[in-house]
C-alpha positions in Angstrom: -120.9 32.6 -49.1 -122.6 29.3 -50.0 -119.0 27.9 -50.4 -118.2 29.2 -47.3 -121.2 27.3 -45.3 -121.0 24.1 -47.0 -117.1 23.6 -46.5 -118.2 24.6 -42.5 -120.7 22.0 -43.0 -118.4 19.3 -43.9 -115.9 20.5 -41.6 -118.5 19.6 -39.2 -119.2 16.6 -40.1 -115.6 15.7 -40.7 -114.4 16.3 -37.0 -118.1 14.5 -35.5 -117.1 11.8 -37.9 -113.4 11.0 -36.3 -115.0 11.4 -33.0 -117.7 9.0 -33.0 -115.4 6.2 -34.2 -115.2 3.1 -31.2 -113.3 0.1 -30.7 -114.1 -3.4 -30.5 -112.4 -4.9 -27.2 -112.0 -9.1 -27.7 -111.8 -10.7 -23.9 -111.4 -14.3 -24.8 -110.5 -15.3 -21.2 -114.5 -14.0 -20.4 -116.0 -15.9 -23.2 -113.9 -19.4 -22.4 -114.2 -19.1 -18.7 -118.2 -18.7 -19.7 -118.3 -21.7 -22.4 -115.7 -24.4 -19.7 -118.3 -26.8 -17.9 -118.4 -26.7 -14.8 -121.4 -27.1 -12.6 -124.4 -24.3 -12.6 -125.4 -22.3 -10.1 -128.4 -24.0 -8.1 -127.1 -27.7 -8.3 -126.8 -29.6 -5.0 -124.0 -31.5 -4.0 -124.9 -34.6 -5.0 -125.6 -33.6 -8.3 -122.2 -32.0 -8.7 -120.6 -35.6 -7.2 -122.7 -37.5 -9.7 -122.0 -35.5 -13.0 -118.1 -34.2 -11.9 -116.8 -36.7 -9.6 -115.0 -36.1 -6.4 -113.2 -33.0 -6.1 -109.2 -33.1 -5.2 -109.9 -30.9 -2.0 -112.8 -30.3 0.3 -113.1 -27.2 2.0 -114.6 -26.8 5.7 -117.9 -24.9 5.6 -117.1 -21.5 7.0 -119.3 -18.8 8.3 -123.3 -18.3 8.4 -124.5 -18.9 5.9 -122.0 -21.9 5.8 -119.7 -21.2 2.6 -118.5 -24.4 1.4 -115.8 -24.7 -1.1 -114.8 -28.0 -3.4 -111.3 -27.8 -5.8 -111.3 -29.4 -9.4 -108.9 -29.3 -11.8 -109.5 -26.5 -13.4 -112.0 -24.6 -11.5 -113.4 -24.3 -7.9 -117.1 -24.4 -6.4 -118.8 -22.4 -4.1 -121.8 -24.1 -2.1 -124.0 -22.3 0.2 -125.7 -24.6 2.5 -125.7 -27.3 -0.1 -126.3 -26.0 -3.0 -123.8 -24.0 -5.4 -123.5 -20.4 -5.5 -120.7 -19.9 -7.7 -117.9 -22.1 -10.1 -114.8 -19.9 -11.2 -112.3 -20.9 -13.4 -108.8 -21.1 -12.7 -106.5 -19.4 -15.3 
């Protein structure tokens, strides 16, 4: 009987074992889009001219709040008013 409960027991634990396992997922476009320098959110304009240069295209402001939006090489800025909301990378 005692055999009997202990191979149940390790049965047990056997299957909860194989079903706790997880996987590690590696996103390397996350962590290098993260890590690229481009400008923070909260800089103004002028900031971004001074420490990136001038950007290869200017977008209108659109909308209200005005949405502004500058084009690097590389990745592309999103001002509100005149200061920046957003920089995404470009794959």
């Amino acid at each position: 009987m005692r055999s009997i409960r202990l191979m149940a027991i390790f049965f047990g634990l056997f299957i909860s074992s194989s079903l706790l396992q997880a996987e590690t997922l590696l996103i390397n476009s996350s962590q290098a889009s993260a890590s690229a320098d481009k400008p923070a959110a909260g800089m103004s304009m002028d900031k971004v001219l001074n420490r990136y240069g001038e950007p290869t295209t200017r977008a209108a402001a659109i909308g209200q709040p005005p949405i502004t939006q500058w084009a690097y090489s590389g990745y592309t800025v999103y001002f509100e008013h005149q200061h920046v909301i957003h920089a995404v990378v470009i794959r």
